[in-house]
Structures are given as structure tokens and as C-alpha cells.
N, C-alpha and C positions, 0 to 999 in steps of 0.2 A: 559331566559331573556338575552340580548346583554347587558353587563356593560362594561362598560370602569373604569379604577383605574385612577385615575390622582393623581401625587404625584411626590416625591422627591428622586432621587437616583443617585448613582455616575456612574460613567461611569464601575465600575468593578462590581455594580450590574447589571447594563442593560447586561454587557457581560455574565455573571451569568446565566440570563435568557434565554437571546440568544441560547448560547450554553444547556442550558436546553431543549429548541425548538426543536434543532439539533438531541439531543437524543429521540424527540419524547414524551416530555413530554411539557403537554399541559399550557401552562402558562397564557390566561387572553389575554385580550387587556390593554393595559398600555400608556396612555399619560405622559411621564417622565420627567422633569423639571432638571437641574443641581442644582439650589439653590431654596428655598423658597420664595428669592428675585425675582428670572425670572419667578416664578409662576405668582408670584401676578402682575407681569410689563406685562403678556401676557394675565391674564384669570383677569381683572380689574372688579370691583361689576358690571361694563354695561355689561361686556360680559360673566359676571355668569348670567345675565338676559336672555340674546341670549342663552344660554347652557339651562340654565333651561325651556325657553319657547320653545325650539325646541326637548329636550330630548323625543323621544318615539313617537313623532312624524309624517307626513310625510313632502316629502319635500316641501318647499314652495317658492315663489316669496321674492324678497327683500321687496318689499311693502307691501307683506301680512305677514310679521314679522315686520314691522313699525307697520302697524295696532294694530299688536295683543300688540306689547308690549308700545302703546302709545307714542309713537315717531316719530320723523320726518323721513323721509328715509334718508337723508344726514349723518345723525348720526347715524343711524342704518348701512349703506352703510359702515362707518370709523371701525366701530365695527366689522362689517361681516367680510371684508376685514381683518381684522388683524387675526381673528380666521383662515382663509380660508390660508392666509401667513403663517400662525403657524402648519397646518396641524389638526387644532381641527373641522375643517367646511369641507364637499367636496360640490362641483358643480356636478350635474347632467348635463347629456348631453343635456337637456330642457334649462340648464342654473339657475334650480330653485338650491336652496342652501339646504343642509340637516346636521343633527348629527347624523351620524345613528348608535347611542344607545338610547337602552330602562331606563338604569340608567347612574349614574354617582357614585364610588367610592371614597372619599378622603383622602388620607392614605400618612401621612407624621409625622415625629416625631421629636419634637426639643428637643434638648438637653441643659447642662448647655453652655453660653458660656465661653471660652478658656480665 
């Protein structure tokens, strides 16, 4: 199965990671956020709809994600567009839009505040 983690991490854990890559140790696909706050201001409950209704998927037309998720295209279109800005969506060279994972992970941890 393709998963993707999406979650919360600082810049010395991505490097963490990174360099774990480097040595050949197999890390995940990882959509990483710096705050909890840039989570939620990128991946908004319309665009957990788009994630959830395209997850596992194949790819599909902007219209025929309107469709499915009962929406206009206009606003579907503002949704897309932002994932696709974000690096959460790619374009196929058809031009159809796709998530190409079978799941989604989300793994984040708050703590007390400061």
C-alpha cells in the first residue's frame, strides 16, 4: 500500500530524515507541515474532502471531482488549485489531476502550551 504521513515537524526533524534517506534507510513518504496552524490553513475540511475523495483513486478531470464530491467546479477548481500549490495534488500530463496514495497517515502531537 502507497501511504503518505502528513503531520508536523521541525526543520531538524525533516533533516533527520533526509539524511537517514542518504544512508539508505527507507523513510515513508511524508507531507510535513512546520506548525499545526499551516496544517490546517493548507489541508481546510473542503480539502480533506478532495484528499479523501481522491485517495486510492485514479486520476481524474476537475469536473469529475465536482461531480463526485457535489460541488460546483468553481470551488472545487479554488480547492484543487491550492492542493496542487501545496504539492499535495500533481497534474498528469492529460492535465487530469490525481493523489497518488492509497492511504493517508496523520501523525502529529501537541503538547502543553509554554
Amino acid at each position: 500500500m502507497n501511504t503518505v504521513t502528513v503531520g508536523v515537524s521541525s526543520l531538524d526533524e525533516a533533516k533527520q530524515r533526509l539524511a537517514g534517506a542518504f544512508r539508505g534507510e527507507k523513510q515513508g513518504t511524508f507531507l510535513t507541515f512546520a506548525s499545526v496552524e499551516l496544517l490546517w490553513q493548507t489541508i481546510t475540511p473542503r480539502r480533506w474532502d478532495v484528499i479523501r475523495s481522491m485517495t486510492g483513486q485514479e486520476a481524474m478531470t476537475l469536473r469529475g471531482l465536482a461531480r463526485k464530491l457535489e460541488r460546483d467546479v468553481k470551488t472545487t477548481h479554488g480547492d484543487v488549485h491550492a492542493l496542487l500549490d501545496a504539492g499535495i495534488l500533481e497534474k498528469t500530463a492529460d492535465g487530469r489531476i490525481v493523489f497518488p496514495y492509497d492511504a493517508v497517515h496523520v501523525d502529529f502531537t501537541i503538547t502543553k502550551a509554554a
